[in-house]
MIDOSE-1310 file (N, C-alpha, C; in nm, 2 decimals, decimal comma, always signed):
residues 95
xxxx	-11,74/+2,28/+3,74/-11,84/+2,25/+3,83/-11,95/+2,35/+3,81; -12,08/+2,30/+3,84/-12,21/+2,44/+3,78/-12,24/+2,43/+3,91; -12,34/+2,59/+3,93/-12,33/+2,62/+4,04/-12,49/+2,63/+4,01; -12,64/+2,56/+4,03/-12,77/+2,58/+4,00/-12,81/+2,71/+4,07
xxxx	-12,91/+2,80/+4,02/-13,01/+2,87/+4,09/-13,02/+2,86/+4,17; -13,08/+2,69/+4,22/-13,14/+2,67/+4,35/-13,04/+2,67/+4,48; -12,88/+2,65/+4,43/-12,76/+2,66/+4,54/-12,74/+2,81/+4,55; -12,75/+2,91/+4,43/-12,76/+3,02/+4,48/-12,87/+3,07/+4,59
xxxx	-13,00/+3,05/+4,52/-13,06/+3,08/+4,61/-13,08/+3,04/+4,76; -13,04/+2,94/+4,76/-12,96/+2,86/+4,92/-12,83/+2,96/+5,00; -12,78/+3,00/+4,95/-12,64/+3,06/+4,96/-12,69/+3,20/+4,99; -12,77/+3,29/+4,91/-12,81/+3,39/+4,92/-12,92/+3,42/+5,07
xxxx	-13,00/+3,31/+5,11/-13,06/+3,27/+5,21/-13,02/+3,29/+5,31; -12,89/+3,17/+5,30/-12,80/+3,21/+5,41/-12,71/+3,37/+5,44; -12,74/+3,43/+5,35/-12,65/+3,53/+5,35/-12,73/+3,65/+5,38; -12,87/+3,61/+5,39/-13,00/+3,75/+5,40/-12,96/+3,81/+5,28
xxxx	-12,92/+3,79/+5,16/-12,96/+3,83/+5,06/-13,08/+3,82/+4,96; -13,16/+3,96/+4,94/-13,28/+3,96/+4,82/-13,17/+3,98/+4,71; -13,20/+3,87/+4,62/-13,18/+3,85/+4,51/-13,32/+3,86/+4,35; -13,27/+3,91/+4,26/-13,39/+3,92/+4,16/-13,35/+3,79/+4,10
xxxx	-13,45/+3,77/+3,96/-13,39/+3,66/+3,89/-13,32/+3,67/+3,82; -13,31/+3,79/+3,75/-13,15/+3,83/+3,67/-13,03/+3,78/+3,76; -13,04/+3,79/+3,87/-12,88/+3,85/+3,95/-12,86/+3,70/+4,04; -12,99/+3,65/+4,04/-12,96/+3,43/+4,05/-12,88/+3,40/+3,90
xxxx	-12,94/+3,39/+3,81/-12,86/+3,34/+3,67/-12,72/+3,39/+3,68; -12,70/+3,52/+3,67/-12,60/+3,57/+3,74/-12,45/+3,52/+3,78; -12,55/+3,52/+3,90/-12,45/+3,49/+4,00/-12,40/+3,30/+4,00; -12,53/+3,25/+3,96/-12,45/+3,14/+3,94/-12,38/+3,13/+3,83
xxxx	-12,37/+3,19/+3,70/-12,28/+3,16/+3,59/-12,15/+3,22/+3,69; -12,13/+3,33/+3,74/-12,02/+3,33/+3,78/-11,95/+3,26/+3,91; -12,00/+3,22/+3,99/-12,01/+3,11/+4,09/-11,95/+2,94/+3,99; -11,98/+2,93/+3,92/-11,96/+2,82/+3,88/-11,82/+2,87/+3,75
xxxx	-11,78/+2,97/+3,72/-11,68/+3,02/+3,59/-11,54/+2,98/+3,79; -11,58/+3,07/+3,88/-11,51/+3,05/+3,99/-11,50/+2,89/+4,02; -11,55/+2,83/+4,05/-11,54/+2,72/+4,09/-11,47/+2,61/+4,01; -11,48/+2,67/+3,82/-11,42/+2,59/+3,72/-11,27/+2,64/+3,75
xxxx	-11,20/+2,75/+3,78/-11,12/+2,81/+3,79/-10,99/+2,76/+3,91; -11,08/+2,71/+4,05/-11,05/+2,64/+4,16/-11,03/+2,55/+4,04; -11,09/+2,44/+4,01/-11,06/+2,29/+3,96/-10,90/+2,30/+3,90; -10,91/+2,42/+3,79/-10,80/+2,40/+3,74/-10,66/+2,42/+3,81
xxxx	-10,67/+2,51/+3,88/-10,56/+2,51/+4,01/-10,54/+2,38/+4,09; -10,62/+2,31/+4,11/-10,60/+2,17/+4,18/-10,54/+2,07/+4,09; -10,51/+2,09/+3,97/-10,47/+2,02/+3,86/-10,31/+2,01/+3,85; -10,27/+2,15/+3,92/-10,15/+2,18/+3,94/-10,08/+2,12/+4,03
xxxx	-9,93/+2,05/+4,01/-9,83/+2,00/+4,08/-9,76/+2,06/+4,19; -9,80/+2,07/+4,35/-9,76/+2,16/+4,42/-9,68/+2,10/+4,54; -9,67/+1,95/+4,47/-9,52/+1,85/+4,56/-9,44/+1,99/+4,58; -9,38/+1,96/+4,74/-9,27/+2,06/+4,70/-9,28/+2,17/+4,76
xxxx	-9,36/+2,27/+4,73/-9,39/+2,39/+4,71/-9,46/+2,40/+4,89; -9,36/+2,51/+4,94/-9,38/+2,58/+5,09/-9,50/+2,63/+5,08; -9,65/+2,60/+5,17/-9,73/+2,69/+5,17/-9,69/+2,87/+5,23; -9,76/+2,95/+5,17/-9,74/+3,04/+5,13/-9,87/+3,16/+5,21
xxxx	-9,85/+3,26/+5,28/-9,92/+3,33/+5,32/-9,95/+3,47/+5,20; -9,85/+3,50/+5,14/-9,82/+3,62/+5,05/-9,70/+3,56/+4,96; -9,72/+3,60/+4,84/-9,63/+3,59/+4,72/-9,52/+3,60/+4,76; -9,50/+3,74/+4,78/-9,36/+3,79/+4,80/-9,38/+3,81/+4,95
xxxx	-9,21/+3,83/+4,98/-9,15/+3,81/+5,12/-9,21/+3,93/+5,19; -9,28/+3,93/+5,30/-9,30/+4,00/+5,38/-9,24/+4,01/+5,48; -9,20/+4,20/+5,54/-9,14/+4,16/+5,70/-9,22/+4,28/+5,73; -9,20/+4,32/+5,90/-9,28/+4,31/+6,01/-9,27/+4,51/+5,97
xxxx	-9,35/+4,59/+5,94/-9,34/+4,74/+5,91/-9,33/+4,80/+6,04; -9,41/+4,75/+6,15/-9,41/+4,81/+6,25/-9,27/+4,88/+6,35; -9,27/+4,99/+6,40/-9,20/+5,06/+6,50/-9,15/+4,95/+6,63; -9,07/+4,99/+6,66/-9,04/+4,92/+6,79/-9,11/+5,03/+6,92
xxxx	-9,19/+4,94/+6,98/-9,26/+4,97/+7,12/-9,14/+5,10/+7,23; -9,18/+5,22/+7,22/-9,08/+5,26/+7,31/-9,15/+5,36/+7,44; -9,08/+5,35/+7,54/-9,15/+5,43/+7,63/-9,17/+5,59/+7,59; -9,30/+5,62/+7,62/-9,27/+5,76/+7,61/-9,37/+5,85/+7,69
xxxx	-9,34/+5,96/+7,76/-9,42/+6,05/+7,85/-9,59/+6,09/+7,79; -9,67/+6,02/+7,89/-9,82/+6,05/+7,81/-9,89/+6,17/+7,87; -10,02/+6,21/+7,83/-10,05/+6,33/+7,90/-10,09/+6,29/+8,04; -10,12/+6,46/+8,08/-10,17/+6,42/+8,23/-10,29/+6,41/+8,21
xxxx	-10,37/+6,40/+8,36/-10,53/+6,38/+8,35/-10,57/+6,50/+8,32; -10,50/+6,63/+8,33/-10,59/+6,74/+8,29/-10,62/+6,79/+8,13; -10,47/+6,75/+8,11/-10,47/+6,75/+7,94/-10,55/+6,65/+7,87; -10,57/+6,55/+7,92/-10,67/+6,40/+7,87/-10,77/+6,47/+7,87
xxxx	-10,84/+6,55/+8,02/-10,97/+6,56/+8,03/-11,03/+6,67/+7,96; -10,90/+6,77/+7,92/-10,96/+6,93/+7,89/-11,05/+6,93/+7,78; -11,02/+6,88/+7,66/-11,13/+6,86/+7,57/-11,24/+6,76/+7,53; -11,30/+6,71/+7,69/-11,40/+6,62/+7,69/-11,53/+6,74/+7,72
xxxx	-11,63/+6,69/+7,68/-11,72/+6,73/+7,70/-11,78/+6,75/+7,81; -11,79/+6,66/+7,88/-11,85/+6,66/+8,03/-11,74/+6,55/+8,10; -11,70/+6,55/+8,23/-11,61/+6,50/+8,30/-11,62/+6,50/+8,43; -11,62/+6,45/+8,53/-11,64/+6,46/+8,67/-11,46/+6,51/+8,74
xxxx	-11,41/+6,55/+8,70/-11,29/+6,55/+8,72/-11,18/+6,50/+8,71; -11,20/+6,37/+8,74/-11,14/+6,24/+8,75/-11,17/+6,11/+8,59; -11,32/+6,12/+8,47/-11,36/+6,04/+8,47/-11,44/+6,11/+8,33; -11,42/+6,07/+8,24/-11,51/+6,12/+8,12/-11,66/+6,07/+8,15
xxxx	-11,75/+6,19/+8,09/-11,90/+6,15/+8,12/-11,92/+6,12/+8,00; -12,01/+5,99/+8,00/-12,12/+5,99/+7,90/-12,22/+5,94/+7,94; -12,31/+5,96/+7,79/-12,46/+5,94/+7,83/-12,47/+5,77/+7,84; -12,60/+5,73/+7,96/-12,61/+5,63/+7,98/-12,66/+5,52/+7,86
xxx	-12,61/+5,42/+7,79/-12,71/+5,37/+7,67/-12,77/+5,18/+7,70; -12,76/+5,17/+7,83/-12,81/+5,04/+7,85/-12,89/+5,08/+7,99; -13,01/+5,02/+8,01/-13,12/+5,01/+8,08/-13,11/+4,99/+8,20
C-alpha cells in the first residue's frame, strides 16, 4: 500500500508537525514500506491462535500491599519549606 505526500502531509497536520520536503518523501516511503509490512502479516493463518498481549508469559512483579507504620505530621512536615503547621504551603498558581 503507498502512502502519498499529500496523506503525509494530512497526518503531519494533524499531528502539528513542520515537515520539510525531504522528510514528506521520507516519511512516506517509510509509512508505506510499514503499511506493506502490516499486509503481509494479514496474509497469515491465525485460525486458532489465542490473542496475545505479550509473547512470552507474563506474571504480576509487584509486592503484596502490607500495612506498615507511616510518618508522623512532624516528620512529613519537617522538611517542607513553608507549612502552617498542620498543612504544606504553596505558592498560589490559579487566579
Amino acid at each position: 500500500m503507498s502512502i502519498s505526500k499529500k496523506e503525509v502531509e494530512r497526518i503531519a497536520h494533524l499531528a502539528r508537525l513542520d515537515l520539510t520536503e525531504a522528510e514528506k518523501d521520507r516519511f512516506a516511503d517509510q509509512l508505506s514500506q510499514i503499511l506493506d509490512h502490516v499486509e503481509q502479516l494479514n496474509e497469515l493463518d491465525t485460525e486458532g491462535v489465542e490473542p496475545t498481549f505479550h509473547v512470552i508469559e507474563m506474571t504480576n512483579v509487584f509486592r503484596n500491599d502490607r500495612e506498615t507504620p507511616s510518618l508522623s505530621r512532624d516528620e512529613t512536615l519537617g522538611n517542607a519549606p513553608q507549612t502552617d503547621g498542620r498543612f504544606f504551603l504553596v505558592p498560589r498558581i490559579i487566579e
